[in-house]
C-alpha positions in Angstrom: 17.6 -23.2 44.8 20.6 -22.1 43.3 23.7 -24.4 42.9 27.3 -23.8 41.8 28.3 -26.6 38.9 30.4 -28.7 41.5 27.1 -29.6 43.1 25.6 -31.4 40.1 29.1 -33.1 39.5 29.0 -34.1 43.0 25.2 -35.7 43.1 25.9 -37.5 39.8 26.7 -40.7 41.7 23.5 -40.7 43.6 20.9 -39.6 41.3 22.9 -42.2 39.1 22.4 -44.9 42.1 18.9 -44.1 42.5 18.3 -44.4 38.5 20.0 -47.7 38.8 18.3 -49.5 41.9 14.6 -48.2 40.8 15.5 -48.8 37.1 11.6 -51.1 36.6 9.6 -47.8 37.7 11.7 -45.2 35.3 12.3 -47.3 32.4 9.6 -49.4 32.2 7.3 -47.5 30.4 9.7 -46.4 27.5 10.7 -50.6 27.4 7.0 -51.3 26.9 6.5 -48.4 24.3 9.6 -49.5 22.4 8.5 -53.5 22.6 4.9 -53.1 21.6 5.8 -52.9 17.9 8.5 -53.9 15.6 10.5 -50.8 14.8 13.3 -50.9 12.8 14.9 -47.4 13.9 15.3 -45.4 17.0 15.4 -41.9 16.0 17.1 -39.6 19.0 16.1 -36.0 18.5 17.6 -33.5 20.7 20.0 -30.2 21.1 23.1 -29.3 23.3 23.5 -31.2 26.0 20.9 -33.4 25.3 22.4 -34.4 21.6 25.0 -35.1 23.3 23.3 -37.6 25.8 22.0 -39.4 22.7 25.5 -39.8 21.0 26.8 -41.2 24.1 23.9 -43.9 24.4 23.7 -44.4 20.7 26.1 -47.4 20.7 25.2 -49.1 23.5 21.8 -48.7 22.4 22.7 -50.5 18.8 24.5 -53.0 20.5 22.1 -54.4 23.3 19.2 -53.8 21.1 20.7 -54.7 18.0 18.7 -51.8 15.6 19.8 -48.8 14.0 20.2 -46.0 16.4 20.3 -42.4 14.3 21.0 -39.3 16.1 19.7 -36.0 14.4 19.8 -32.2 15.9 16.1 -31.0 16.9 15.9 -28.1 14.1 18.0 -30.3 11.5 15.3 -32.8 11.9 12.0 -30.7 12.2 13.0 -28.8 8.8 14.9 -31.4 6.7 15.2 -34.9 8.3 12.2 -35.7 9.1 11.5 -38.1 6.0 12.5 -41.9 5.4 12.1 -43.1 9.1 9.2 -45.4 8.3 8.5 -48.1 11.1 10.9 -45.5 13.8 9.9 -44.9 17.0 11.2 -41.1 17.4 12.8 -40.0 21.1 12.7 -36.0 21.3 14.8 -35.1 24.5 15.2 -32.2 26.0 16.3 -31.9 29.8 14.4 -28.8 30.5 11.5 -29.5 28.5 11.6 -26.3 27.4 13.7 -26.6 24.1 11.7 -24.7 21.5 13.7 -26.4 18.7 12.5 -29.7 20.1 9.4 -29.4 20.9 8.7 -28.2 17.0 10.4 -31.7 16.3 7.7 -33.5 18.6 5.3 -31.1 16.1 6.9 -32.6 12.9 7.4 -36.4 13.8 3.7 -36.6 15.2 2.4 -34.8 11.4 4.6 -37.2 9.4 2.7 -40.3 11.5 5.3 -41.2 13.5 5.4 -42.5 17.1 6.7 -40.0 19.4 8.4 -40.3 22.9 9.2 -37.4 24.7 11.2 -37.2 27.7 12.3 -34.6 29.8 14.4 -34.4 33.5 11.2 -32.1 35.0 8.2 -33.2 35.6 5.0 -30.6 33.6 7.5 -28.9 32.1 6.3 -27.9 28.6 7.2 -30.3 25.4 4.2 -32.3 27.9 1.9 -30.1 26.0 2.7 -31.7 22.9 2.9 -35.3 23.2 0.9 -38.4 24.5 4.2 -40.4 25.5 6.1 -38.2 27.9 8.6 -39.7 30.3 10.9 -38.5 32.9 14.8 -39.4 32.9 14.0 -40.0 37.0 16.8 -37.9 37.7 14.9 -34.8 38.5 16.3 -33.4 41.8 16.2 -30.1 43.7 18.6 -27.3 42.5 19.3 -26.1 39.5 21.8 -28.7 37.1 21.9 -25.6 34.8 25.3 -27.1 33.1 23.6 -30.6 32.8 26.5 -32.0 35.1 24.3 -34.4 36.9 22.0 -34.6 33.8 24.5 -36.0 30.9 25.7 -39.2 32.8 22.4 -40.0 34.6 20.3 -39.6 31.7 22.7 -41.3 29.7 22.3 -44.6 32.1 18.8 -43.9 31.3 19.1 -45.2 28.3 22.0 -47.6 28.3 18.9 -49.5 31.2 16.3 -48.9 28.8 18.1 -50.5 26.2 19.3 -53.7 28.6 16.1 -54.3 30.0 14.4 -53.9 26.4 17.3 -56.4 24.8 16.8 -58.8 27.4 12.8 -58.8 26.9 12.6 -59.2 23.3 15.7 -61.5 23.3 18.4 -59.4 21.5 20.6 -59.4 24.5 21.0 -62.7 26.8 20.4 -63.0 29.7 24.5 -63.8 31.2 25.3 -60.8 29.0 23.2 -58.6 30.8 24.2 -60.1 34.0 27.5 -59.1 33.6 26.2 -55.5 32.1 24.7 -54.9 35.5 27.2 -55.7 37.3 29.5 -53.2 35.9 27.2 -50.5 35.8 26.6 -51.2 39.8 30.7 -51.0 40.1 30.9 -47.8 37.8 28.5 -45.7 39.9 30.9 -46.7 42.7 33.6 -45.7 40.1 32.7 -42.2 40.0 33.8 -40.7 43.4 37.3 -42.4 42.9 37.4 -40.9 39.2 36.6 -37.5 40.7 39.6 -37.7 43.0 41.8 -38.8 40.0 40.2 -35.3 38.0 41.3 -33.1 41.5 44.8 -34.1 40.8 44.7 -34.1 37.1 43.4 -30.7 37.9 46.1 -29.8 39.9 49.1 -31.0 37.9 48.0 -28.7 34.6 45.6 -25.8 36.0 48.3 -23.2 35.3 48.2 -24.5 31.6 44.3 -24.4 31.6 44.2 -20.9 33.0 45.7 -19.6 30.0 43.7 -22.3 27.2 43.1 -19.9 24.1 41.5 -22.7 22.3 40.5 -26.0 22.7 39.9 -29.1 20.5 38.4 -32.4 21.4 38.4 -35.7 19.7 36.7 -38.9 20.0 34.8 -42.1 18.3 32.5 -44.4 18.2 31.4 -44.0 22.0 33.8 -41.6 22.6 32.1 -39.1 20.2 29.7 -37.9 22.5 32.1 -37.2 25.4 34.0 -34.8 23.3 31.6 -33.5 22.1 29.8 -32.4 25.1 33.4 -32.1 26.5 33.9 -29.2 24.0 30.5 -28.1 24.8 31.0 -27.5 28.5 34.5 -25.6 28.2 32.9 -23.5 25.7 30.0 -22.5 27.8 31.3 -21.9 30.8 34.9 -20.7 30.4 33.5 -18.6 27.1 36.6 -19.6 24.7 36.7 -21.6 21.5 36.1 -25.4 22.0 35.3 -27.7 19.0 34.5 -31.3 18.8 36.3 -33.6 15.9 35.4 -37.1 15.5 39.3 -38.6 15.7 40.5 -39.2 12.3 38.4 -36.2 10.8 40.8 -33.4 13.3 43.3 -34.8 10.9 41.5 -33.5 7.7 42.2 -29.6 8.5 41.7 -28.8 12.2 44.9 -30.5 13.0 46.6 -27.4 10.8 44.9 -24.3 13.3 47.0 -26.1 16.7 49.3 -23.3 18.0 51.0 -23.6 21.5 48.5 -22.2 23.5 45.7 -24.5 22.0 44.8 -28.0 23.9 44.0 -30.7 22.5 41.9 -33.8 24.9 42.0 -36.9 23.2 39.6 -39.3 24.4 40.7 -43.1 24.3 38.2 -44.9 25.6 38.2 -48.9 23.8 40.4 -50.9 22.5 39.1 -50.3 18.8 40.4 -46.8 18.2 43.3 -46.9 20.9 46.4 -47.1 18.5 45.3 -44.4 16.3 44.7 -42.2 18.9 47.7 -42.9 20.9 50.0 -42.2 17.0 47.7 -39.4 17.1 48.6 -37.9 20.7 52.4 -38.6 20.3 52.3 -36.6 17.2 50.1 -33.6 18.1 53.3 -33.1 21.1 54.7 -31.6 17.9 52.1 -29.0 17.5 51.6 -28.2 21.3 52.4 -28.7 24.5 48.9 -28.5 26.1 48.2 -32.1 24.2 45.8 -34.3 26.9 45.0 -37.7 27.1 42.0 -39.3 29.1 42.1 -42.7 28.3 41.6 -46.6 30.5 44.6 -48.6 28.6 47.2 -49.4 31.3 50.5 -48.2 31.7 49.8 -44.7 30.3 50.7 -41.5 32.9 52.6 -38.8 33.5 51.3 -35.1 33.8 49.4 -34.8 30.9 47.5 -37.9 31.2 44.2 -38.9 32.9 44.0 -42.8 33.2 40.6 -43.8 34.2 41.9 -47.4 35.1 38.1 -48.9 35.3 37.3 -52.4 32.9 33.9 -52.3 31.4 32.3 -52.6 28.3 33.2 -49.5 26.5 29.5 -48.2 25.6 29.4 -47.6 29.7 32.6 -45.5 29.6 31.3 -42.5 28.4 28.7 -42.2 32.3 32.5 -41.8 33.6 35.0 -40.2 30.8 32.6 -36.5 30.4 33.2 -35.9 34.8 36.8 -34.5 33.9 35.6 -31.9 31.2 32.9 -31.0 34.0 35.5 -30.6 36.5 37.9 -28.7 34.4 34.9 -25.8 33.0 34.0 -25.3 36.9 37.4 -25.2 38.7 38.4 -22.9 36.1 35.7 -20.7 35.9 35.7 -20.9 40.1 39.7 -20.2 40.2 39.6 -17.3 37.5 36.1 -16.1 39.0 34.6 -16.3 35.5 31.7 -16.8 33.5 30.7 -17.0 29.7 27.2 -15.3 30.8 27.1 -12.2 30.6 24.8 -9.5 30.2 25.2 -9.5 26.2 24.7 -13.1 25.9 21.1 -12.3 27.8 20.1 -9.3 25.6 21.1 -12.0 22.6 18.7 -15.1 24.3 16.4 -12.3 24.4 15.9 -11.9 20.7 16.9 -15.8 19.6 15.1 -17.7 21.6 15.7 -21.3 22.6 13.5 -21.9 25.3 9.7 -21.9 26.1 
């Protein structure tokens, strides 16, 4: 069955729900994998998407399991990084489970001696063929979620569970800690809906300006990485112009000298860590552009160019809800302008370069 994006964006809530309140039968077996030996590494291997998945779980992840989360693409790894992850448990993702890149790293981490997870959103799809440990993210539903708009924040709450239940079990996270963890994940889902809403208007107040984006430029840290980079990811394959990802203080290193007036910039502010530098940041980049955006939860930010998510969480959940606005911008755009970046070239090119088994 066919869907349009806004139909994954709109069943992210309850595949997310479902994920949550069943969280023993999807995550247990990756818990038990990850607690039956002492690794000193988790190695997230993955593409698109799902690279993106993995840099949004990767510090929650460090923080509730207290080891070294590393996050490599799937050909980078299979041709170059595969070395020096002695005592690693390696996690190939791929949400179709089709990803030839990644299935060649399953190939590469299982010849070097490594253990190797593989996990996938369907169920028999192929990277199955190539490894003994292959999990589902549980959020498998009918439809296409060809844009991965249900996929990125369920998947990610994959692994932000995974990593709770797993800290709590071997006693790197306590147990009022992930009381309190739970909690706000249980409020977030309900968080999602109401962020929506807050996108539509968002939306509404600057679509003119987003019609007419010739570039765009995201930035983000720490957890906030991950959402611009898939944020940048989305705009670029959907409303087909160039989008680019910059970790925060790098866009000032050179990028920050390409912003003309019709570029936008989305700065994402998500913790407390980073928030004055980016907030110097988006003052100054008004001086480059008009089409400068801010997404951020800090109070007593607003005005038309500025997206508060006013929710109060640990910031290593934020990212489940700061990646729905770049969703809803790449669809309402592409549905208003009656647009798509696919087109028959980009077919006859997957044709000869191959991604997908």
């Amino acid at each position: 069955m066919k869907k349009w994006m806004i139909d994954s964006i709109m069943e992210a809530p309850e595949t997310c729900r479902n994920l949550y309140e069943k969280r023993d039968k999807y995550v247990s077996k990756l818990t038990d994998i990850y607690l039956a030996k002492p690794y000193k590494e988790i190695v997230m291997v993955a593409s698109g998407s799902s690279f993106n998945i993995a840099s949004c779980s990767k510090y929650a992840m460090e923080a509730y399991l207290n080891v070294r989360v590393t996050c490599i693409n799937s050909v980078t790894y299979a041709k170059y990084d595969y070395k020096f992850h002695e005592d690693a448990l390696i996690i190939c993702m791929s949400q179709s489970g089709k990803s030839t890149n990644t299935i060649d790293a399953v190939k590469k981490a299982k010849e070097w001696g490594n253990d190797v997870v593989a996990i996938s959103m369907h169920p028999g799809s192929p990277i199955s063929q190539y490894c003994e440990n292959v999990l589902e993210y549980g959020t498998y539903g009918p439809g296409d979620d060809v844009f991965v708009c249900r996929g990125v924040p369920s998947s990610t709450l994959f692994f932000i569970l995974f990593a709770l239940e797993a800290g709590l079990k071997s006693g790197t996270y306590p147990q009022d800690k992930y009381d309190k963890r739970m909690a706000e994940i249980d409020r977030l889902i309900d968080e999602m809906p109401i962020v929506r809403e807050k996108c539509k208007a968002f939306y509404e107040a600057n679509k003119e300006d987003f019609y007419s984006m010739k570039r765009v430029m995201t930035t983000g840290i720490g957890p906030a990485y991950g959402v611009a980079t898939e944020g940048a990811l989305k705009i670029e394959e959907t409303i087909g112009i160039p989008s680019n990802s910059y970790e925060t203080e790098e866009f000032l290193h050179g990028p920050v000298y390409e912003v003309k007036k019709d570029h936008a910039v989305f700065i994402v502010d998500l913790d407390h860590i980073m928030h004055d530098r980016n907030m110097q940041i988006y003052e100054a980049t008004k001086e480059l552009t008009d089409r400068v955006y801010l997404i951020t939860n800090s109070p007593g930010y607003s005005g038309k160019n500025v997206l508060n998510i006013d929710f109060k969480a640990c910031s290593f959940l934020l990212p489940m809800l700061f990646v729905i606005p770049f969703q809803f911008i790449s669809s309402f755009v592409c549905d208003d302008l009656r647009i798509t970046a696919i087109t028959v070239y980009n077919h006859r090119f997957s044709q000869i370069v191959k991604t997908k088994a």
